[in-house]
N, C-alpha and C positions, 0 to 999 in steps of 0.2 A: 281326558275328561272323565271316564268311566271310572280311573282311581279316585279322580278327586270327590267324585260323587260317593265311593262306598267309604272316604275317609269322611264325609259330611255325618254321612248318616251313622256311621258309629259312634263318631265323637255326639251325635244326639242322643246316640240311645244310650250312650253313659250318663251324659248328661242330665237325662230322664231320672234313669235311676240313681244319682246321687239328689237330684231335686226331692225326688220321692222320700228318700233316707231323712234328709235334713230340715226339710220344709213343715212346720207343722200344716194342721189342716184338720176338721172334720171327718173322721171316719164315714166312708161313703157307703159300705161295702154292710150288708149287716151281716148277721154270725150265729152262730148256733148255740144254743144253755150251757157254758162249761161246765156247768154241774151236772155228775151223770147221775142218775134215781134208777130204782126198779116198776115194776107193772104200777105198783101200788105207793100212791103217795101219802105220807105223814104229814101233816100241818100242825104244830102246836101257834098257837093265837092265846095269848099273854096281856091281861087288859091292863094296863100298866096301874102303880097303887095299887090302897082298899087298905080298908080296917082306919087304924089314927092315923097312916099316910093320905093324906085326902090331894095331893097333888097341889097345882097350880088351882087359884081359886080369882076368879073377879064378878062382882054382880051377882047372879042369880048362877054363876057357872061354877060347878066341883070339877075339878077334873075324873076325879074315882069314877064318878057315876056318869061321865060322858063316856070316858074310854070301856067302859063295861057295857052300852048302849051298841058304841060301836064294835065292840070284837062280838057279842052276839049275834047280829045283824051278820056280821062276818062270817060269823059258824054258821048260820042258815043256809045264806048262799052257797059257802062251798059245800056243803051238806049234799047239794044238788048234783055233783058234778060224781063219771061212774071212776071207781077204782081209789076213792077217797078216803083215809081218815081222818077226822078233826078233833082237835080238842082244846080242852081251853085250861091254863092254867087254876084257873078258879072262876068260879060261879057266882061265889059269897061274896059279901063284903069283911073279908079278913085282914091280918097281917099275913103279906108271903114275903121272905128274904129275897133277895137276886141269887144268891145260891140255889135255893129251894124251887126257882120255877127255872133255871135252867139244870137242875136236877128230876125235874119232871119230865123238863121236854128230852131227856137223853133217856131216862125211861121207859120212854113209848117209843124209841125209835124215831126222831122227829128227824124228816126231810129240812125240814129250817121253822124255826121260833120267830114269830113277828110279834115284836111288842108294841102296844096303839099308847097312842101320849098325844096330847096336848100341848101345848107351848106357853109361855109368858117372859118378859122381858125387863131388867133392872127397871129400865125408866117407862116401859109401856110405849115404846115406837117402834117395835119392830115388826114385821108381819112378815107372810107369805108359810110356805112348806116345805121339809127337807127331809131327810131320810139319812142319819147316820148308823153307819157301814164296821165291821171289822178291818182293825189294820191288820189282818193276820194272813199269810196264804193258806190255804186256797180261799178263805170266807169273805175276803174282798174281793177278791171276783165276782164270786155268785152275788152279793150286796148289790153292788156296781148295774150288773144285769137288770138287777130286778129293780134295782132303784130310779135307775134311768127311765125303765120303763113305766114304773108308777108314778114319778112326777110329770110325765107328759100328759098321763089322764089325768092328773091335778091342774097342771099348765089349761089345758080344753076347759075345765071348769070354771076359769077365770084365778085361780089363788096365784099370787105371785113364789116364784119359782129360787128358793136359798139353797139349791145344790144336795148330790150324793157325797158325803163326804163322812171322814175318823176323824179321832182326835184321837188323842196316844196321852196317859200320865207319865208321868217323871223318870218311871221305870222304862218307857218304851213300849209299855202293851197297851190295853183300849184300855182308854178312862172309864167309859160306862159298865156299872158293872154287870148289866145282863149280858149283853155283847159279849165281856172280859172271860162270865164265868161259864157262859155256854162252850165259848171257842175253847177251855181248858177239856170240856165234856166231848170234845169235836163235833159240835150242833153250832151249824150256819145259824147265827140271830142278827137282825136290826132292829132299829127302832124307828117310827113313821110319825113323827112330829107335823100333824096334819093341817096347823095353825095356830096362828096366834089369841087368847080367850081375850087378850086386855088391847086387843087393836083396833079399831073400827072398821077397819077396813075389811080385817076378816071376821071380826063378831059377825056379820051379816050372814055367814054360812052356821054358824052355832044358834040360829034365836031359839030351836025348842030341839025335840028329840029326833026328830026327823032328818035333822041337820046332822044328827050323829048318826044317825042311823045310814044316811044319803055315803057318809066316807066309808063307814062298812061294806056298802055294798061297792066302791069304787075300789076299796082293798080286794076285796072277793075276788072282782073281776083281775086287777093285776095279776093277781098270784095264780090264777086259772090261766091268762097266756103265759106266763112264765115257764109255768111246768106242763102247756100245751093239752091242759085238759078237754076231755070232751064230756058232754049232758045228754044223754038220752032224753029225759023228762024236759029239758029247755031245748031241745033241738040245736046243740052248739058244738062245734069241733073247733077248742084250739090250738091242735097240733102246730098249723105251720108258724103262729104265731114265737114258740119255740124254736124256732131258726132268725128270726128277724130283731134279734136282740143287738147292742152294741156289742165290736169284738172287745175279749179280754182273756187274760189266761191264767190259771188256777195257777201257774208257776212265779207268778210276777205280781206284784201294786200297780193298781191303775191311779196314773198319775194325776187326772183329772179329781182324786179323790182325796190327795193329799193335803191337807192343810198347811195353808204359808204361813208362818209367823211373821210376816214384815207389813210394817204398813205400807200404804201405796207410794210409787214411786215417783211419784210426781201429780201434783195439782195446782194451778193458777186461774188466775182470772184476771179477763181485759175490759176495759170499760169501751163500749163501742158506742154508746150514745146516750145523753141523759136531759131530760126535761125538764128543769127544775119549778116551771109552770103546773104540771102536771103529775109531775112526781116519777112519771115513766122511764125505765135506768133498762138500758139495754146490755150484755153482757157477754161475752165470747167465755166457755169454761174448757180449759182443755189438762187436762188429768189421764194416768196414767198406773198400770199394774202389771207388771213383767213376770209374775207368778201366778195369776190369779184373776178372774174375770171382775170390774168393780158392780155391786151391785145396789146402792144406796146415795145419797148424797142428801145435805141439809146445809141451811144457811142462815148467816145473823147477820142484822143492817145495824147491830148498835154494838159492835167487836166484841162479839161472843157472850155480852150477858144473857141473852133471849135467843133459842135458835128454832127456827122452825121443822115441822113437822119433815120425819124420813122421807124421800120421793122416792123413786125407785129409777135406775140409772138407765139414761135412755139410750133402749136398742142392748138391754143386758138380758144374757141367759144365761143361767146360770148352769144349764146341761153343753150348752156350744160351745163355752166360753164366747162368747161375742160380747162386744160392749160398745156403743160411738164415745171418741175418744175425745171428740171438738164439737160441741152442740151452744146453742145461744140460747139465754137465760131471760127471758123479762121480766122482769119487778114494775111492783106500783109502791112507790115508798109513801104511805100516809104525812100528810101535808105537817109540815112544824119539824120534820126528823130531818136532822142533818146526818143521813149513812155512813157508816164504817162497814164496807161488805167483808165479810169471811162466808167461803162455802169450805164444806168439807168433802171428801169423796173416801167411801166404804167399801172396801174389797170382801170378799168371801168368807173372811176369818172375822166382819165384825169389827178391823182395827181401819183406820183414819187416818188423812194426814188432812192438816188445814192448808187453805190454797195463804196466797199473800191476802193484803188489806186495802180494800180501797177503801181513799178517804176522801169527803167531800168538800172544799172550798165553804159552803152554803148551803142551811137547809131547805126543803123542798117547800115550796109554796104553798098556803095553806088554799086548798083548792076545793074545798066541801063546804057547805053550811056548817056541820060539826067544828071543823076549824078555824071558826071564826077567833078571830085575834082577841086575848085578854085584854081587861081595863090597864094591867100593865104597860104592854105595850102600847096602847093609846096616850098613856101619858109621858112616852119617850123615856120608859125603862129598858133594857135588854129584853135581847126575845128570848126567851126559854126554850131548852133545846130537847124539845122530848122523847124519850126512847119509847119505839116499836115492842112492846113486850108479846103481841098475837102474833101469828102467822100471816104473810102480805099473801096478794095476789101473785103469781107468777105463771107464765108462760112456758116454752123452749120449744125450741128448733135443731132439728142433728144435722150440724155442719159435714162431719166426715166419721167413714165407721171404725174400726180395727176389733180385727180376729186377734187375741193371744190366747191359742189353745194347744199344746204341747199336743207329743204324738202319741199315741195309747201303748208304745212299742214297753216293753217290760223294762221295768226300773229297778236296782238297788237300794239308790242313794237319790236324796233329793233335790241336791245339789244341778240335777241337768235343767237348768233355766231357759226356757224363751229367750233371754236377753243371747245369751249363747248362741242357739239356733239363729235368733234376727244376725248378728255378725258373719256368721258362716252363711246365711244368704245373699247377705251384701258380696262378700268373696266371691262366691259363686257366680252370682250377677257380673262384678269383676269381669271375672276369667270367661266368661261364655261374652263378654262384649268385644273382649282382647282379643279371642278365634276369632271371631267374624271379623274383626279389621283386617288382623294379618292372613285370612284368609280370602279375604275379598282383594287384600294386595297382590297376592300368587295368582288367583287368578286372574287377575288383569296384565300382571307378567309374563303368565302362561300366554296370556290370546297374542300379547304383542309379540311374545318367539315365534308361535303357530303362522300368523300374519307375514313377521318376515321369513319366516322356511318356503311359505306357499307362494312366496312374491318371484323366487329364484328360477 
């Protein structure tokens, strides 16, 4: 008995540690700034634009003169904090190159260069906040660190959450060029794409200067626990908050940061109940991203000429990777439209696949005063079949959830997929079900010798 017990338990504790090895998961565990500094920290703050660069523009919004709002604001606060210098690219409203300010911030010795930017989008639907990163070692590290930890006080604020992440041009180095030219300087830079000017959703945080001023000081704070500063004058120590960062390592790409070229791997849709009285179409979605958390979704009831407005994907983070991967959908389809459903589902990278198409028998009954039936059809002409060109009503509910979020363990190649890991779980599952039968077989062979030895 005593053997079989110390062979149970090792074969668990292997078992542990290959689960451990293979299984993604949430880093539970937080970690220390891999970026090492000295007493005294360097801040350059880069207000992105100026001069005939005027940035993204919609309504009464420049960008020049937001992100100059906000990196000042920025330099106040950290202004504050003991053992500091700050600086700012420029003050003015000039031309500066991307050369030229990440030749300033290697200059002064810069600990890391944050440049403030604004966002806008081809078609004006995208929204939320992001923070891209060098794909370079060690500077996606430090990126990673700090970004993760500035979009969760973005996340606290309410703005919807588009991930730490690079992009790489055709060469294989960073596309952007502040990023590109600082990393040739060896100065850690990002860029803190803080919202979107042309979204409604997030114009509400932009209506005056305040607004800009409010991400300033939300920057400030980030980058004061990053690099664990303390304030005499504000009464603030945030040394431990420097230990409490996600783990990453200066020698590796953190692979939560890598961007998927593929669009998602799957999306459909079921029709689970439709009212044609009322117009009410209930809908089962179940879509799928084996590289990459989905973070978006839109839909058309007249096959794609009209789609409505981005939602944002229910139960999506774009720091966990989490996303629900089967949620139910209600629609109100306005009375006279005979649907053709298409929805679409958005991964991380911005790319899409459309699910299949449902198509309706019959249009929906006109069920409103507005709908009252034309003199045509009074007179026994055809009904006319009119397409939804606004946005309908809709609903959802999350059927069921799914984690795909690779492990933080240091990468080469980008090629090590989820889809991979999910296989070698199944295996594993496998082979820990197979011990336990044939383990549960021996011992019960074992008791029946034991029984008849002791019978004799």
């Amino acid at each position: 008995m005593k053997k079989i017990h110390n062979r149970i338990c090792g074969f668990l504790s292997a078992v542990c540690l290959i689960a451990g090895t293979l299984i993604p998961g949430q880093p539970v565990c937080a970690a220390d700034r891999v970026q090492s500094v000295g007493e005294e920290i360097v801040i350059v703050i880069d207000p992105g634009h100026g001069g005939s660069n005027k940035g993204t523009q919609s309504g009464h919004t420049i960008e020049k003169e937001m992100t100059m709002v906000t990196a000042m604001t920025m330099y106040q606060e950290l202004e504050k904090y003991d053992n500091v210098k700050v600086y700012l690219t420029h003050t003015d409203d000039r031309d500066m190159s991307l050369k030229e300010r990440a030749e300033f911030a290697a200059g002064v010795g810069a600990d890391f260069m944050f440049s403030i930017h604004y966002n806008a989008s081809e078609n004006h639907s995208m929204y939320g906040s992001e923070v891209w990163i060098s794909c370079e070692k060690p500077y996606n590290a430090y990126g990673y660190q700090f970004g993760y930890l500035h979009l969760q006080a973005m996340q606290e604020k309410g703005l919807f959450i588009r991930g730490v992440k690079n992009r790489m041009n055709d060469e294989g180095t960073d596309y952007y060029g502040v990023i590109r030219e600082a990393a040739a300087l060896s100065v850690p830079a990002l860029i803190i794409e803080h919202c979107y000017v042309d979204e409604e959703r997030d114009a509400d945080y932009i209506q005056n200067e305040e607004g800009f001023a409010e991400f300033g000081r939300i920057d400030a704070l980030s980058v004061a626990k990053y690099f664990g500063l303390k304030s005499s004058s504000l009464g603030v120590d945030y040394s431990e908050e420097a230990t409490k960062l996600q783990p990453a390592s200066a020698d590796s790409l953190v692979q939560y940061t890598l961007m998927d070229k593929t669009d998602p791997d799957v999306c459909e849709i079921e029709l689970r109940e439709c009212d044609y009285d009322t117009g009410e179409v209930q809908l089962t979605v179940r879509a799928a991203d084996y590289d990459t958390p989905l973070i978006y979704y839109d839909y058309s009831i007249d096959n794609g000429q009209n789609w409505s407005r981005l939602e944002s994907w229910p139960g999506s983070n774009a720091l966990t990777w989490e996303y629900t991967d089967t949620f139910q959908l209600d629609l109100t389809i306005p009375g006279g439209v005979r649907p053709n459903i298409i929805l679409r589902a958005y991964n991380l990278a911005d790319l899409y696949t459309r699910s299949n198409t449902l198509s309706f028998e019959q249009a929906i009954a006109r069920h409103t005063e507005s709908d009252a039936k034309p003199d045509s059809e009074e007179n026994g002409e055809p009904e006319e079949i009119i397409p939804a060109a606004a946005p309908i009503d809709h609903t959802r509910k999350s059927i069921g959830t799914t984690t795909f979020m690779p492990t933080v363990d240091e990468i080469g190649e980008e090629d090590a997929t989820v889809g991979v890991l999910t296989f070698l779980k199944l295996c594993l599952a496998f082979v820990i079900v197979l011990f336990f039968i044939v383990l549960t077989t021996q011992f019960v062979n074992y008791r029946k010798r034991w029984n008849r030895r002791h019978r004799r």
